[in-house]
C-alpha positions in Angstrom: 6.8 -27.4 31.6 9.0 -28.8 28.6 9.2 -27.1 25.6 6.6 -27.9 23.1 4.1 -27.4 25.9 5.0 -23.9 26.4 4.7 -23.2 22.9 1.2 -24.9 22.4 -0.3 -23.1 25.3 0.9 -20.1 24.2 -0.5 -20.5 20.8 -3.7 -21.9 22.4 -3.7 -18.8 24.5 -3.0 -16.2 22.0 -3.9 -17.6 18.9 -7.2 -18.9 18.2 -6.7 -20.5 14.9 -3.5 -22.2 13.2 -3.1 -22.8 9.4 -1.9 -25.7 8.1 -0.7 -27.1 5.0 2.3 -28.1 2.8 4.9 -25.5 1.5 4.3 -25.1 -2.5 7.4 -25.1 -5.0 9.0 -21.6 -4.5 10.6 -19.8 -7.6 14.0 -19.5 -6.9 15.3 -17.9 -9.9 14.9 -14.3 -8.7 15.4 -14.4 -4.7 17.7 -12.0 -3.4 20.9 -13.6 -1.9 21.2 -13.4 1.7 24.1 -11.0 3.4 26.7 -12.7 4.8 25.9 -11.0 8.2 22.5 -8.8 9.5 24.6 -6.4 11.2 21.9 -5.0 14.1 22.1 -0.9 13.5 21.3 -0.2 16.8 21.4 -1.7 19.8 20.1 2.3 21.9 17.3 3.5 19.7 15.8 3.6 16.7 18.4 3.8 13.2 17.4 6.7 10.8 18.1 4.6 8.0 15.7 1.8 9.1 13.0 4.1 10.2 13.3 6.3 6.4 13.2 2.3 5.6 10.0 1.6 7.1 7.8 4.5 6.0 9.2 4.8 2.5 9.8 1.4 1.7 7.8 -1.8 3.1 10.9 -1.8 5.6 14.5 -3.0 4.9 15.7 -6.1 3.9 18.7 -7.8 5.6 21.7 -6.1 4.8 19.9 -2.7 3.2 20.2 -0.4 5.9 23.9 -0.7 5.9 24.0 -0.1 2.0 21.3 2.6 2.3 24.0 4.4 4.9 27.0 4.1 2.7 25.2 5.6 -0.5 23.8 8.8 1.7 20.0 8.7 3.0 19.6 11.8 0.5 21.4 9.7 -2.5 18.9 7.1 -1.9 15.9 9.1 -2.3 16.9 10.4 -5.3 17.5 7.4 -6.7 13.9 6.2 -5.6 12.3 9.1 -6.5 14.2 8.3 -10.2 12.6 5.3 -10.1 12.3 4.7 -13.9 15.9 4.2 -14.0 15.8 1.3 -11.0 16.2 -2.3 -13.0 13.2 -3.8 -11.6 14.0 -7.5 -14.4 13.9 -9.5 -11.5 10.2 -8.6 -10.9 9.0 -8.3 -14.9 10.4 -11.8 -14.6 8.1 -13.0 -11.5 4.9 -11.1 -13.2 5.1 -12.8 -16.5 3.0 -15.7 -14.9 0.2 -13.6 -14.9 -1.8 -13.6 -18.3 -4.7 -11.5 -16.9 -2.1 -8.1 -16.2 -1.3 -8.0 -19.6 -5.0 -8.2 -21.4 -7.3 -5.6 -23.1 -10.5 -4.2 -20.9 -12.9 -5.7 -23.3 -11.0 -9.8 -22.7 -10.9 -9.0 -19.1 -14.6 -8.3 -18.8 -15.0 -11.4 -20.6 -14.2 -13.4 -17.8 -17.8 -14.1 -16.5 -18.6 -16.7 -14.3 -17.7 -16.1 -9.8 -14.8 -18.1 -10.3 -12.9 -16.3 -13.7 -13.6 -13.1 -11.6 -11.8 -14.3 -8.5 -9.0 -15.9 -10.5 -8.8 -11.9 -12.0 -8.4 -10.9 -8.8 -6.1 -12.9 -7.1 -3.9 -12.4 -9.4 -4.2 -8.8 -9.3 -3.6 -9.0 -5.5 -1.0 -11.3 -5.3 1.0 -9.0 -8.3 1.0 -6.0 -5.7 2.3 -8.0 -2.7 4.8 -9.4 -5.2 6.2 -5.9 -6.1 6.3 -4.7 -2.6 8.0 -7.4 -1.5 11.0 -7.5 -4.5 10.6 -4.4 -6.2 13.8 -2.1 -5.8 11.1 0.4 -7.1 10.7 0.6 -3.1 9.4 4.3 -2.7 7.3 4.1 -5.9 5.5 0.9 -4.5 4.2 2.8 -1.4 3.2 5.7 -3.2 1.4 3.0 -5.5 -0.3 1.8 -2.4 -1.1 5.1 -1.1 -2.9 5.9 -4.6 -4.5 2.8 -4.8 -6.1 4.1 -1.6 -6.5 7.7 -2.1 -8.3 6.4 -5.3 -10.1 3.2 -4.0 -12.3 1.1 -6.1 -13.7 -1.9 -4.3 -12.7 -4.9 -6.3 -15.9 -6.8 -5.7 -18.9 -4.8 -7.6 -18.6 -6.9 -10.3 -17.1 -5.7 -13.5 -14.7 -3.9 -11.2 -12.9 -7.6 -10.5 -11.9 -6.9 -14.5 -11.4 -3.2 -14.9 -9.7 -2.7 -11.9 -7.0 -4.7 -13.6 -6.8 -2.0 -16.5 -7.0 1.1 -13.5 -3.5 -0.5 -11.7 -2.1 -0.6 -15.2 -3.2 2.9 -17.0 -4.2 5.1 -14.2 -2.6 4.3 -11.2 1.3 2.8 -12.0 2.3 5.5 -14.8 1.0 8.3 -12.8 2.5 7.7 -8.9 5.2 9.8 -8.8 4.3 12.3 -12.0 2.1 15.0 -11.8 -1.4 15.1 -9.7 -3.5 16.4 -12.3 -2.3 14.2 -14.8 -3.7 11.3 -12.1 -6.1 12.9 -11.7 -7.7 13.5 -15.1 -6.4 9.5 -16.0 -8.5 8.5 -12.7 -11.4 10.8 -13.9 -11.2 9.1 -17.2 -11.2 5.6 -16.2 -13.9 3.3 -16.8 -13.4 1.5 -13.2 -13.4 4.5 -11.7 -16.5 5.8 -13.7 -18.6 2.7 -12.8 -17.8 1.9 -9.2 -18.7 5.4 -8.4 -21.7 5.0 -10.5 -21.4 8.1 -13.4 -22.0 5.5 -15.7 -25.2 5.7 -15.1 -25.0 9.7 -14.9 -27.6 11.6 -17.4 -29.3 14.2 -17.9 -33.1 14.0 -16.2 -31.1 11.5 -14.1 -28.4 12.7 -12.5 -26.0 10.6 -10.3 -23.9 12.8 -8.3 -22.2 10.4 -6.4 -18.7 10.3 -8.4 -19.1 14.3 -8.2 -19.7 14.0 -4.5 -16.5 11.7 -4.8 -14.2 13.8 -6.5 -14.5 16.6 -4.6 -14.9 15.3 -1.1 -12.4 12.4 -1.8 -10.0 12.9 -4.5 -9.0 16.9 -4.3 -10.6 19.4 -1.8 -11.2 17.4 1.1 -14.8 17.1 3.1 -13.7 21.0 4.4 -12.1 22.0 1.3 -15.2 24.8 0.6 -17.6 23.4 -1.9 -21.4 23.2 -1.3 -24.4 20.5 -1.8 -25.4 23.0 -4.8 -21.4 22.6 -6.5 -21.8 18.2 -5.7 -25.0 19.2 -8.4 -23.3 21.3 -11.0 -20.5 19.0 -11.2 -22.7 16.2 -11.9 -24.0 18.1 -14.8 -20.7 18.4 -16.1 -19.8 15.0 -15.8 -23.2 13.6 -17.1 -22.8 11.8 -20.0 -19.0 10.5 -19.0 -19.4 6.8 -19.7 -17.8 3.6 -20.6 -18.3 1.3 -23.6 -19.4 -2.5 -23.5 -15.3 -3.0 -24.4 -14.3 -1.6 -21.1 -13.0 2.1 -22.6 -13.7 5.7 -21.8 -16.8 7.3 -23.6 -18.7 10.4 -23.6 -22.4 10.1 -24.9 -23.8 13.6 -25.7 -27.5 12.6 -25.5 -26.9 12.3 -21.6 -25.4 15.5 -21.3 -26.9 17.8 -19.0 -27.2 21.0 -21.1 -26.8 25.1 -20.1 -24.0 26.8 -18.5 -23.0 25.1 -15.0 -21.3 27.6 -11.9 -18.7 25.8 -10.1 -16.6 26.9 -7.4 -17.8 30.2 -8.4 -16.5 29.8 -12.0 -19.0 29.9 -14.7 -18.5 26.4 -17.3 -20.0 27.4 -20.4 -21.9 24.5 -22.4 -20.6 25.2 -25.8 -18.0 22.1 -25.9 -20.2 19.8 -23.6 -17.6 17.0 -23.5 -14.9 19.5 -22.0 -17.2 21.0 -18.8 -15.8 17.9 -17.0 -12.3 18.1 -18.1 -12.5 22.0 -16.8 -13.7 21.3 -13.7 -10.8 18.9 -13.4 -8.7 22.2 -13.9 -10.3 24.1 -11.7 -9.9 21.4 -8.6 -6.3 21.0 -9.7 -5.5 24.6 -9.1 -7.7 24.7 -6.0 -5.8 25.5 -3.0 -7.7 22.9 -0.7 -6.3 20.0 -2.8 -2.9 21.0 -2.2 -3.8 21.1 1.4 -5.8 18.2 1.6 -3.5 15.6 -0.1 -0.3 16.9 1.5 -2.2 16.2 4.7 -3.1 12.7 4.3 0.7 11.8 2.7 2.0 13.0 6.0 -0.3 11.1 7.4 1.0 8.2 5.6 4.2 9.0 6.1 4.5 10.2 9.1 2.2 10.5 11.6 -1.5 9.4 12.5 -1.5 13.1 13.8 -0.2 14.9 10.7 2.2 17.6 11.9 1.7 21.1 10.5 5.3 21.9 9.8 5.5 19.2 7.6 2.0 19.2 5.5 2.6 23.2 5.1 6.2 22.0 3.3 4.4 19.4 1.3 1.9 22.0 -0.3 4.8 25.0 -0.5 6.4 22.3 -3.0 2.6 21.3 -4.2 1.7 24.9 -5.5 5.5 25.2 -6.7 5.7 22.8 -9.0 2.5 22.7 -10.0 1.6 19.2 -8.3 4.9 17.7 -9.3 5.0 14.5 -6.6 8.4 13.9 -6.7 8.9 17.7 -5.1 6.0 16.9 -2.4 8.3 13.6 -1.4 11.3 15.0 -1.3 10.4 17.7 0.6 8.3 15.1 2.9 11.4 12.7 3.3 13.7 15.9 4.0 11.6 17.5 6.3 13.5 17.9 9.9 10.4 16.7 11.1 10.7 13.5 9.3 12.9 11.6 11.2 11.5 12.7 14.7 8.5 10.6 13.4 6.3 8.8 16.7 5.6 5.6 15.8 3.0 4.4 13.6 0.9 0.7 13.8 1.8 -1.0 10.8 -1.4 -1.8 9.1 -1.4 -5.4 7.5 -0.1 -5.7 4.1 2.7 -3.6 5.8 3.1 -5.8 8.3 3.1 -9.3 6.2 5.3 -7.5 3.2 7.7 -6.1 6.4 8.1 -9.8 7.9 9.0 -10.9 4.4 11.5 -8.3 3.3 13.3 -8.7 6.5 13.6 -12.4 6.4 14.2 -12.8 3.0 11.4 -15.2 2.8 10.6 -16.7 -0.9 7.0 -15.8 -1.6 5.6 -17.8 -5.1 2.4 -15.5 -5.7 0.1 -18.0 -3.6 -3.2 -16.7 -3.5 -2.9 -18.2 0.6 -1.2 -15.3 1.5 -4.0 -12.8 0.0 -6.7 -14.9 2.0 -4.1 -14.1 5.3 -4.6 -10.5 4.5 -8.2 -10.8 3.7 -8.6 -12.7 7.6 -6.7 -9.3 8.6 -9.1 -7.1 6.7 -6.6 -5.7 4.3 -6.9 -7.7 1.2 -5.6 -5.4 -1.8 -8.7 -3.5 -3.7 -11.5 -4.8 -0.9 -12.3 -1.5 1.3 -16.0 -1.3 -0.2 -16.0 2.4 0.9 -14.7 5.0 -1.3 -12.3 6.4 1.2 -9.7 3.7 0.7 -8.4 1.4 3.7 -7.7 3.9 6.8 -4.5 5.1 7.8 -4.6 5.5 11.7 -3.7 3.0 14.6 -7.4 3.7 16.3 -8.6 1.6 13.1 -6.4 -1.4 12.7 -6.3 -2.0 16.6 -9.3 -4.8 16.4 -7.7 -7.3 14.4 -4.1 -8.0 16.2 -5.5 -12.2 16.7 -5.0 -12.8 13.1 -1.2 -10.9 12.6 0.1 -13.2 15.4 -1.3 -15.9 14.0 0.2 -15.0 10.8 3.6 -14.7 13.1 3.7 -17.7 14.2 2.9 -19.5 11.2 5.1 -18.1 9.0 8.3 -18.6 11.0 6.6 -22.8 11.4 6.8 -23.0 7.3 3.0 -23.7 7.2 1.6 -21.2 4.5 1.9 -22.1 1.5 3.5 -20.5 -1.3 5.7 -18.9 1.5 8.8 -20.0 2.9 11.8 -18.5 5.3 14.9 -20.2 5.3 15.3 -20.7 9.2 19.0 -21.8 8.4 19.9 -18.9 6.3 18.6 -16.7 9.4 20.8 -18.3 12.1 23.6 -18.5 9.7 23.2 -14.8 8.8 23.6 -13.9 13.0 27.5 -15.1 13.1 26.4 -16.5 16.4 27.3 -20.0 17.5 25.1 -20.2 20.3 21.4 -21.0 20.7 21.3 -17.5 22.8 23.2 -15.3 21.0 21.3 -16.1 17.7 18.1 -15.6 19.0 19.3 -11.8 20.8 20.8 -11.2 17.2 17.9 -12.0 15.6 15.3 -10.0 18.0 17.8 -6.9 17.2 17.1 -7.3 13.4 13.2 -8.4 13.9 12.5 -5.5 16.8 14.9 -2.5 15.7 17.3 -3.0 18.0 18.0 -4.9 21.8 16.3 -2.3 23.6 13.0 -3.1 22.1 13.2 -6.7 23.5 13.6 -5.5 26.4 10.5 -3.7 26.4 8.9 -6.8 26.7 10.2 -8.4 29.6 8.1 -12.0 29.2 8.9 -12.8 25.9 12.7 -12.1 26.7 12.3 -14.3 29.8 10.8 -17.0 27.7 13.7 -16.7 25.0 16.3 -17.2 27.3 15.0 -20.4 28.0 13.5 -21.6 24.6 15.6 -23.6 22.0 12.3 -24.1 20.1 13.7 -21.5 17.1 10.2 -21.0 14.6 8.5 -20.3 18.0 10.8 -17.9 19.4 10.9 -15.8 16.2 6.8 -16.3 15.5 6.4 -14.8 19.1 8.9 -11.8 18.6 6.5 -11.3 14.9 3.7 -11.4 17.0 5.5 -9.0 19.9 4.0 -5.3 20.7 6.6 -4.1 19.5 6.6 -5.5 15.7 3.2 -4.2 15.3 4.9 -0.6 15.3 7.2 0.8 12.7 
């Protein structure tokens, strides 16, 4: 069987579905340079520095994990955790392009129309893959992404496509690596929040308790964190009357203010200062042991493991209830954990995967809106979970969809996506291999972690060795077992 037929039954086999198209121009003005050599870390097991890479960054790019070792693992996560005083001008560069991350609530919601709203979208979706892929803000971008999830609002319940724009900006960004209640109270506050979880329409004589339900069961104690169906009632009362305005801003109408003194948690809210029962029972979940608990939990989760060890989350909340919610301690007490880097492997879920592929390629990604509609085939567009739970975290959910990532694989490496280009030449170059062979062992090293993960698949490497059909070779090692795993 010659060549190209090999590859086209294999796509045919695995790969139901091929996109095609031509390669949009590419802004070249900020791509990082490529190293002058990809230096494998391993060729035994799996590097520290690339595994700290790929769970607190969107994984390395070529030539990082060698920097990242000569600066100190610990050196580096201060520096990330000091993120404010990373240069991040090569990405304010890419962004200014998009108008809509830069306007006022009351402009966004004045895009009307199916297609206004989608263009508000897209380019709020293809801003966060741009940041994750260029950003040196690494750490900060995944604890972005793991707020935008904690906090979920779905991005299609219609004025959501517009104010989810201003909740990225106000809420979410200033707040991932501050303090939790100060996230916490902006989240409360915010008008997308407020109206996907419905207490906009919260009053007194009607009361909507779902964004109470929310808050506790979601946002702070967790769904065992001790409160009862008669607390999801009190706190609606105290967040009746929370509202937005028809400009897209935070208001609180009095007149739908449930009135008398509300018990919550046990503590009695009087109803003197009606506008500040909701702000105190965002004190009283902030101190609440259970949040502590239930947060450190799902970062390790995150983090770590799909089976959060305890060792670990009890560290995260000892530096919780220490520093009074301070996020940086919770991460630096995650990343130093000795647990940390005896990690088990965790399924990359698919923006990790796609932003993954990129960084370690060094592919040039122009903000196409083709690669959001790739991640919406694979169920992970950015801001469309509809449930309030945010996009799961576990391998036994992402397992269903593996036909799309290698068909994203393959046609990535084959230059067919557009907006989104890898520089196949750059790649081989990069190796300091001569021969067909040896390029394609050095590059299954950098793509897989290392030689011994090739040889965990004993087909594929029988079909490299035989294969001088490069975009195939590579789009099958993307599309490997082993690639799916970080």
């Amino acid at each position: 069987m010659n060549t190209l037929s090999r590859r086209h039954f294999i796509k045919l086999a695995l790969l139901a579905t091929s996109a095609t198209g031509c390669s949009q121009v590419i802004d070249r003005h900020t791509q990082p340079a490529m190293p002058a050599a990809l230096n494998p870390p391993d060729t035994t097991g799996r590097h520290p520095i690339a595994h700290l890479l790929n769970r607190a960054a969107f994984g390395p790019r070529p030539g990082q994990i060698a920097e990242v070792q000569a600066v100190g693992r610990i050196a580096w996560i201060e520096a990330q955790l000091d993120y404010e005083s990373i240069n991040d001008d090569t990405v304010a560069l890419r962004l200014r392009r998009y108008d809509t991350l830069r306007m006022k609530p009351a402009d966004l919601l004045g895009f009307t129309g199916s297609a206004n709203r989608r263009h508000v979208r897209d380019e709020l979706a293809a801003m966060t893959l741009l940041r994750a892929v260029y950003s040196q803000r690494q750490l900060y971008e995944v604890m972005v992404n793991f707020w935008s999830d904690h906090f979920n609002i779905y991005h299609f319940k219609s004025d959501t496509s517009s104010l989810k724009t201003v909740d990225d900006r106000e809420v979410i960004r200033p707040h991932a690596l501050g303090r939790f209640g100060d996230l916490l109270k902006a989240s409360a506050h915010s008008p997308a929040m407020l109206y996907y979880l419905d207490n906009v329409e919260n009053r007194s004589g009607s009361l909507n308790e779902n964004y109470a339900r929310e808050i506790m069961e979601l946002h702070t104690l967790g769904v065992d964190g001790g409160y009862t169906e008669d607390d999801i009632r009190e706190v609606a009362r105290c967040f009746s009357g929370w509202t937005m305005t028809r400009q897209g801003r935070f208001t609180f109408v009095p007149e739908w203010h449930s009135p008398g003194d509300k018990r919550v948690l046990g503590e009695i809210i009087r109803s003197d200062q009606p506008k500040d029962e909701g702000d105190r029972v965002l004190e009283i979940l902030i101190a609440h042991p259970s949040t502590a608990r239930h947060i450190s939990t799902k970062l390790v989760r995150r983090f770590v493991a799909d089976d959060p060890p305890q060792a670990i989350v009890d560290a995260c909340a000892d530096a919780w209830r220490a520093t009074n919610g301070d996020l940086r301690a919770v991460c630096r007490a995650l990343l130093n954990h000795p647990g940390f880097d005896a990690a088990p492997p965790k399924l990359r879920r698919p923006f990790e995967l796609v932003v993954s592929l990129m960084r370690l390629t060094n592919a040039r990604y122009d903000g196409s809106v083709e690669v959001i509609n790739w991640l919406d085939r694979m169920a992970h567009r950015p801001f469309s979970w509809s449930m309030p739970d945010g996009y799961p975290d576990t391998a036994a959910d992402w397992n269903g969809n593996l036909l799309h990532r290698w068909n994203f694989g393959l046609d990535f490496f084959d230059n067919v996506i557009p907006g989104l280009q890898v520089n196949l030449d750059d790649l081989k170059d990069a190796t300091g291999q001569a021969e067909e062979h040896a390029i394609f062992a050095s590059l299954a090293q950098h793509l897989l972690g290392g030689s011994h993960a090739l040889e965990q698949t004993h087909q594929l490497a029988d079909f490299i060795q035989h294969q001088d059909d490069f975009p195939a070779v590579l789009g099958l090692l993307a599309a490997s077992p082993v690639f799916q795993w970080r």
